[in-house]
TIVOSE-940254 format. One line per 3 residues: number of its first residue (from 1); their letters; for each residue x, y, z of C-alpha. Coordinates in pm, 1 decimal. Layout:
NUM) a) X/Y/Z; ... .
***
This chain:
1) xxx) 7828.7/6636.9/11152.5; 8031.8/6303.5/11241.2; 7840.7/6276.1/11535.5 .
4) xxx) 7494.8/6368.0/11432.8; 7561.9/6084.1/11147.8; 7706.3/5821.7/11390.1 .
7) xxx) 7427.5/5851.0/11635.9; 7180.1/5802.6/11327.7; 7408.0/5478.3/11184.1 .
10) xxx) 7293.3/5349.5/11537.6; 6925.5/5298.8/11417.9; 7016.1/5291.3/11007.8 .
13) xxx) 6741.7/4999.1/10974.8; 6532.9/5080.8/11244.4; 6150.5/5221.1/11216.2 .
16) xxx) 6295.8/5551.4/11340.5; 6494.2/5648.9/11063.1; 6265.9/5755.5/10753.8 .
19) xxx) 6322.2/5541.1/10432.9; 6305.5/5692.1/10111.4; 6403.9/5627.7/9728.0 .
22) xxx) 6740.7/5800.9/9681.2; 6587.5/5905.7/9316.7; 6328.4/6127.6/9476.9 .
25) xxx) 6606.5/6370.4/9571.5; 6644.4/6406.1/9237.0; 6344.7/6528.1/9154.9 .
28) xxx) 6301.8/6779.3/9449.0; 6645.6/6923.7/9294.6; 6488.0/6961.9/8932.1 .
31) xxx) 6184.2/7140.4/9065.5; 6414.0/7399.0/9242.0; 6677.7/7423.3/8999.9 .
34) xxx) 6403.9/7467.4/8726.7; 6250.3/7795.4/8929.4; 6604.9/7972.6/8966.8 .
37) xxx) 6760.2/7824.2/8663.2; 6570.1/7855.1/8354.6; 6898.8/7718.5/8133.5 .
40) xxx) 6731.9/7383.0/8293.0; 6615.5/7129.1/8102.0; 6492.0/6802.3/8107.5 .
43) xxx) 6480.2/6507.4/7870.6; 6283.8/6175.4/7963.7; 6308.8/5807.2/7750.0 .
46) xxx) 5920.5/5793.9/7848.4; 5976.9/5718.4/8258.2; 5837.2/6016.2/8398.7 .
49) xxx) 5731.6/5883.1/8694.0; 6001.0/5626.6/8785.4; 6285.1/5902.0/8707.0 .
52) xxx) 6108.5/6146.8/8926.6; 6072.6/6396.6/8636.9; 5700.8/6439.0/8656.3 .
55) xxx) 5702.7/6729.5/8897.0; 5961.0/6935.7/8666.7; 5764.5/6833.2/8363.7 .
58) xxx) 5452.3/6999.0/8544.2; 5560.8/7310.9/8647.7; 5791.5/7377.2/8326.1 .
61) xxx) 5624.7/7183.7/8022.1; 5824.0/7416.2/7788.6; 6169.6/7271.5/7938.4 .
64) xxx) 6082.7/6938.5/7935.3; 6118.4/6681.0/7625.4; 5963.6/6356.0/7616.9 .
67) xxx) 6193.6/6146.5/7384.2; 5982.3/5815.3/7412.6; 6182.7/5476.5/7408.9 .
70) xxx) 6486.8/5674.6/7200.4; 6796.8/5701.7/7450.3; 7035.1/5701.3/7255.6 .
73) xxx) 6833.9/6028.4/7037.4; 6811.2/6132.4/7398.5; 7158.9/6179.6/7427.7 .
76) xxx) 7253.1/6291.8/7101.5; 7008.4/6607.4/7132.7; 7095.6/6665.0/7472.4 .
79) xxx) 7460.3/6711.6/7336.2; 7320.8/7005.3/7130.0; 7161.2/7123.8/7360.0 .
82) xxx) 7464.4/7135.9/7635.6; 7677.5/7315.8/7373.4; 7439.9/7584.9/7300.7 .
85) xxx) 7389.0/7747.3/7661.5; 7158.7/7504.9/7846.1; 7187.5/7264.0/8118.2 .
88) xxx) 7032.9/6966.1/8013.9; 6906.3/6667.5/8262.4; 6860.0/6328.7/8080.0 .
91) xxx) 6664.3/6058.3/8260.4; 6628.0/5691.1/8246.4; 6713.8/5378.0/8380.9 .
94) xxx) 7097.6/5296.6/8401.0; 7089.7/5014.9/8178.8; 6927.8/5195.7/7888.5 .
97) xxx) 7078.2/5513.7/7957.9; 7453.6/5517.3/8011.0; 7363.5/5114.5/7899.7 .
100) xxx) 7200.7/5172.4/7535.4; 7323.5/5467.1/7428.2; 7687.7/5462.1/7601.0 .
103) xxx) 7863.7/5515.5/7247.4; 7615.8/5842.1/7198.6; 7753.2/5981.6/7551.6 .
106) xxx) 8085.2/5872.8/7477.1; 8108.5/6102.8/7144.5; 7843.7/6355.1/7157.6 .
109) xxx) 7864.0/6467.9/7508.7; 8191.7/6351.4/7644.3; 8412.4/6372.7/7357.9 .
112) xxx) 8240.9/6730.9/7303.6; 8260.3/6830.0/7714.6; 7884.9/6917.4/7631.1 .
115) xxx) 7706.1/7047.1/7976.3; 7476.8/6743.6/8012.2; 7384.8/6590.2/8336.1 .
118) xxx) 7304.3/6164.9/8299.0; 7044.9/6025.4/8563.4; 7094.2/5643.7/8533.0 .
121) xxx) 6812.7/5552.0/8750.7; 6746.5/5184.3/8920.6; 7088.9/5120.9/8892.7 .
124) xxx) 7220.0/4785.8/9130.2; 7032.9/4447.6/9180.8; 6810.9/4658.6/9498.2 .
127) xxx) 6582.5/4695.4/9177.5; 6435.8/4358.1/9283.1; 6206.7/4188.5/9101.7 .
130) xxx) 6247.7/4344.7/8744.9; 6537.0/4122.6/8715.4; 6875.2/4081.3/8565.7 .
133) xxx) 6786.5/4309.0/8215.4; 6701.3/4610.1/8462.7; 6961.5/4594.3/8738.0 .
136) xxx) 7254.6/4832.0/8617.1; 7567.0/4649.8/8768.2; 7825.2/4779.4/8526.4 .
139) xxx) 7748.8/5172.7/8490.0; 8012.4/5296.1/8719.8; 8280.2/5103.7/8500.0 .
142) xxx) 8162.5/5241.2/8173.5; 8125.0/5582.9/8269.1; 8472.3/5630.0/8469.5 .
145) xxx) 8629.6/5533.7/8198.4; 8522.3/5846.1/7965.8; 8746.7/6149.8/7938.8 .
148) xxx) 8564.5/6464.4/8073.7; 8314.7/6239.4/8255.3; 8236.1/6304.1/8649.4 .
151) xxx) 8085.6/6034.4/8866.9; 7880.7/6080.5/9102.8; 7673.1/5789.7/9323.0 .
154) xxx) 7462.6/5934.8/9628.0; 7365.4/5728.3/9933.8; 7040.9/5884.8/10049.0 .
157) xxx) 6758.9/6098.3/9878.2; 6898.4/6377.4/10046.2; 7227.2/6355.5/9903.2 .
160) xxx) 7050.7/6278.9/9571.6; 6868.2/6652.9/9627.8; 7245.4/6805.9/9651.7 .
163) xxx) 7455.9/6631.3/9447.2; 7187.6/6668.3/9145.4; 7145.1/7084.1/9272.7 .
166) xxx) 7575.2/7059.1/9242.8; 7595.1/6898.3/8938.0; 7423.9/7201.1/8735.7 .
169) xxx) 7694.1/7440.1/8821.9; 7971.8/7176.3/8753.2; 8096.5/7239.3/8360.3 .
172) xxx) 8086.9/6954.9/8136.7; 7894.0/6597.6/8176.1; 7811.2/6438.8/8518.1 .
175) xxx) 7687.5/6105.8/8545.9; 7469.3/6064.1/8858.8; 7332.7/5738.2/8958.5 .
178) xxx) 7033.4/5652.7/9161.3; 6922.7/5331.5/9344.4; 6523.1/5262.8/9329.2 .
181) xxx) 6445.8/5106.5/9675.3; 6355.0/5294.3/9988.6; 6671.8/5320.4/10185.2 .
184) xxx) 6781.7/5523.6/10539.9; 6829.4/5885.2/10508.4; 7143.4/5893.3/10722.9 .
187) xxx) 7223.1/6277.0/10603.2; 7054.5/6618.5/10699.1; 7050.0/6921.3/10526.5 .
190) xxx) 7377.6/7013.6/10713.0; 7509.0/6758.0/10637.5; 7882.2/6893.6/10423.4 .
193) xxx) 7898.5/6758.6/10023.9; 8094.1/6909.6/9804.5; 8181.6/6691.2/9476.1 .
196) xxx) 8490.9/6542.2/9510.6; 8567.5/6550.1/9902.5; 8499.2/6186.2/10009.7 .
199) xxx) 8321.8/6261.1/10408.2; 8402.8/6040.0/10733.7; 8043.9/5939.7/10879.5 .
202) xxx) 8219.4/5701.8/11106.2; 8532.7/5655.9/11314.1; 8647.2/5468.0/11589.0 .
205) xxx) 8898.1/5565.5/11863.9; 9142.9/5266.0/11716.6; 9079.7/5226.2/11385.3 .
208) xxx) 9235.3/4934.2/11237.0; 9020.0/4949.2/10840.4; 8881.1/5171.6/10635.0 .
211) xxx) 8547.1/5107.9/10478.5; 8469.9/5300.6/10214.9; 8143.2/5269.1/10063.6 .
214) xxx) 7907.0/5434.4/9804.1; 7551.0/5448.4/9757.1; 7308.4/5206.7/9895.9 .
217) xxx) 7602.5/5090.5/10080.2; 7703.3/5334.4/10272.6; 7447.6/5249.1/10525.8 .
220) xxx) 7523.7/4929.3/10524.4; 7868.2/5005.0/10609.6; 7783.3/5237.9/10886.8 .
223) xxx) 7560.3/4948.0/11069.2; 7895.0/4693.8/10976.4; 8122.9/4965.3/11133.7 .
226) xxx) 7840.6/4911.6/11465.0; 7908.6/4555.0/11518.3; 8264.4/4556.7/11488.0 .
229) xxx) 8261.9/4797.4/11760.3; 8089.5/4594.6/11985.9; 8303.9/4306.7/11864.3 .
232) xxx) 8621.2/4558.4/11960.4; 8733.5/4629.3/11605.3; 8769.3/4950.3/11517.0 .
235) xxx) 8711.2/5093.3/11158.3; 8615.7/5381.9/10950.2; 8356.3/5495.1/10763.4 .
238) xxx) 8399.4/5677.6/10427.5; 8109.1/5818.8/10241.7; 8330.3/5815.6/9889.5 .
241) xxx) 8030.3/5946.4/9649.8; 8208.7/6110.1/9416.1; 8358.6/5799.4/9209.9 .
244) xxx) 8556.2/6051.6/8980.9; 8756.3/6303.0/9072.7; 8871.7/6057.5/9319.5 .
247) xxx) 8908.7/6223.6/9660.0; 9300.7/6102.3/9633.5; 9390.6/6258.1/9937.1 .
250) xxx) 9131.7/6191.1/10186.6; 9180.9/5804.4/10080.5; 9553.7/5822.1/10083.8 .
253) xxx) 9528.2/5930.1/10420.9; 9278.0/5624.9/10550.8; 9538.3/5407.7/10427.0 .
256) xxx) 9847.0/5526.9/10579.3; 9631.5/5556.1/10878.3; 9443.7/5197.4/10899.9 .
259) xxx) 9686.5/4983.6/10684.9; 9386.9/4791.4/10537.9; 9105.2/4920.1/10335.0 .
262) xxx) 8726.5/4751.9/10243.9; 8569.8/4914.7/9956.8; 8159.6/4860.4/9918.7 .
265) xxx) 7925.0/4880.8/9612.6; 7630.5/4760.2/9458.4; 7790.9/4707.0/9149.0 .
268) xxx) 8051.4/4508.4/8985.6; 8386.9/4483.8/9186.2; 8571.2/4500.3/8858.3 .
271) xxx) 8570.3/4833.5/8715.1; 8369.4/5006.9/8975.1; 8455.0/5245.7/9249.8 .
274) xxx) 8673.2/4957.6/9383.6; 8840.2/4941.6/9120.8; 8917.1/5300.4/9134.1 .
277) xxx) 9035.2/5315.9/9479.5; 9261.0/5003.7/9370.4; 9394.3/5226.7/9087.5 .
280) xxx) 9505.5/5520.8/9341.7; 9625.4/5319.3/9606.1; 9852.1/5097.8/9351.3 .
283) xxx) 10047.5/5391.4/9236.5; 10112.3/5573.2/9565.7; 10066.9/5377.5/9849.6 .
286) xxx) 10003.5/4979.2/9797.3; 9747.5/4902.5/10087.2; 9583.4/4518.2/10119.7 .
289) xxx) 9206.0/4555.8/10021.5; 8906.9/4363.1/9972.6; 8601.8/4403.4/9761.7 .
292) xxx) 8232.3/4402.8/9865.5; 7956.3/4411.4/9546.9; 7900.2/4188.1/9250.3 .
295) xxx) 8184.2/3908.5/9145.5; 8122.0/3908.8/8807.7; 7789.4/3730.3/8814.5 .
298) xxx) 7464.3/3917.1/8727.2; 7155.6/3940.8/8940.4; 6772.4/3766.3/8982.6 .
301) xxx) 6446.2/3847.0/9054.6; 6392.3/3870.3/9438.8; 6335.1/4100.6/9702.8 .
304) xxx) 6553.1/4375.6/9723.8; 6683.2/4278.6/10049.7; 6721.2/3877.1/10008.9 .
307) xxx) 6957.0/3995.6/9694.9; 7148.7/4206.4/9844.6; 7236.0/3950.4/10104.0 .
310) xxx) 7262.9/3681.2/9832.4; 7482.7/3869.9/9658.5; 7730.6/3915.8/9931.6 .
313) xxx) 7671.4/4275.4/10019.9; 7531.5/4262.6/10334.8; 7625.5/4326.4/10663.3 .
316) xxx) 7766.7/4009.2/10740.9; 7955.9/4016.7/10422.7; 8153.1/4403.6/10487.7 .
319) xxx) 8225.6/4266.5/10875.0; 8381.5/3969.0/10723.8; 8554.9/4150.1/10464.8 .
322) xxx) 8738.6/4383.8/10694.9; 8872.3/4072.8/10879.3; 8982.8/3952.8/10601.0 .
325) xxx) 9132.2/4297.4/10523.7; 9249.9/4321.1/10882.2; 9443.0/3971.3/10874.8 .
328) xx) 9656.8/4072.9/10537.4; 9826.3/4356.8/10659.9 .
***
């Protein structure tokens, strides 16, 4: 699988590689768990369409709940409903839902370990032109930070399909976040994930950093990790998605191996999966390690794209980030 995903980090942002909204692997996972698991239901804050519920909503209109503009009743009755033998799905955008109704997660479904799965959809500033108000940038933070919570942040649809079809037979609430804009599919169906074991998509003969990235940025990373190369620095690539549990020992090994880490998110550095790597490495193995995604500023309307290049996460900004990295240790 390392190869198959290096040789496709090659073309990432080519014409070749198919571009698709990581939230329509959610979907596809909703219509297929809802015809093998009829515990399966779905809860909407009126964004059908966006959220990718639509399909599910079709084919099982008895499992699916249209709350309107309510997240935080969303939540609440999706916490009695996770307690009483179902497997609810809630959907929205990330900055209404974990954003709104964060204190309703926090102590109807997380304080009660009720089996609810969040979708915060259009999370990051890739949301484009809707602006500042829409463009989640502190979810991972806030969600982390709950007891009973797991965290998980996919990097194509593909992923999206699995780690949505995983986080149904996970116990307890799972917070799964989606970016909005097209991106490369740079995992198959063979490709391994398994919720909480971070996965090396690239790695050099020498490797002097680690990147490890999430989401949207995992590609990014994997065409950064292509022009160090050819530059003669070698690096690797980890596909961390699951922001908690941690994949501790996968991470502590990059370090002792590298000596230097990069960490990459579309989100804020403070707080986010960053943050969490920081956490780790502090108590066991102090590593020097720099921070790609948002310094504590908020986002604009734009072009998906021209943000994420204003906003120092592109690929200019990881390569000069593991120098940076490279020249501490």
């Amino acid at each position: 699988m390392l190869k198959e995903t290096a040789k496709l980090s090659k073309k990432v942002f080519t014409d070749k590689v198919e571009q698709t909204p990581i939230r329509n692997g959610y979907g596809e996972a909703l219509l297929e768990l809802g015809a093998g698991m009829p515990e399966v239901v779905v809860l909407c804050a009126d964004l059908k369409e966006s959220t990718r519920v639509e399909a599910f909503a079709n084919a099982y209109p008895d499992r699916y709940f249209e709350m309107g503009v309510a997240e935080q009743n969303m939540a609440t009755i999706a916490a009695g409903l996770g307690v009483s033998g179902k497997i609810p799905f809630i959907s929205s955008y990330a900055t209404f839902s974990p954003g709104r109704n964060w204190e309703q997660i926090r102590t109807t479904i997380s304080y009660n370990d009720s089996n609810v799965k969040i979708a915060g959809h259009h999370a990051g500033i890739s949301v484009g032109p809707d602006g500042a108000t829409h463009q989640a940038v502190e979810d991972i933070a806030t969600m982390r930070v709950m007891a009973n919570m797991k965290v998980i942040v996919p990097c194509d649809a593909e992923e999206a399909r699995k780690a949505t079809m995983a986080s149904a037979k996970i116990w307890g609430p799972v917070y799964l976040r989606f970016a909005r804009e097209a991106t490369p599919v740079i995992t198959t169906a063979r490709t391994p994930f398994i919720p909480g074991k971070a996965e090396i998509f690239w790695e050099s003969k020498k490797p002097e950093v680690a990147i490890i990235a999430c989401g949207t940025l995992v590609a990014t990373a994997l065409e950064a990790a292509t022009a160090l190369e050819r530059d003669g620095v070698g690096s690797i690539v980890l596909n961390n998605h699951t922001i908690k549990p941690l994949d501790e020992q996968k991470i502590l090994e990059l370090a002792k191996k590298t000596g230097a880490i990069v960490t990459a998110e579309e989100h804020q550095v403070a707080g986010g999966m960053g943050g969490a790597v920081a956490e780790f490495l502090a108590r066991v193995h102090p590593t020097p390690q720099e921070f790609v995604g948002m310094q504590n500023t908020y986002g604009e309307s734009g072009k998906p794209a021209e943000l994420m290049e204003v906003y120092g996460m592109g690929v200019k900004d990881i390569v000069a980030a593991v120098h940076r990295a490279i020249k501490r240790k």
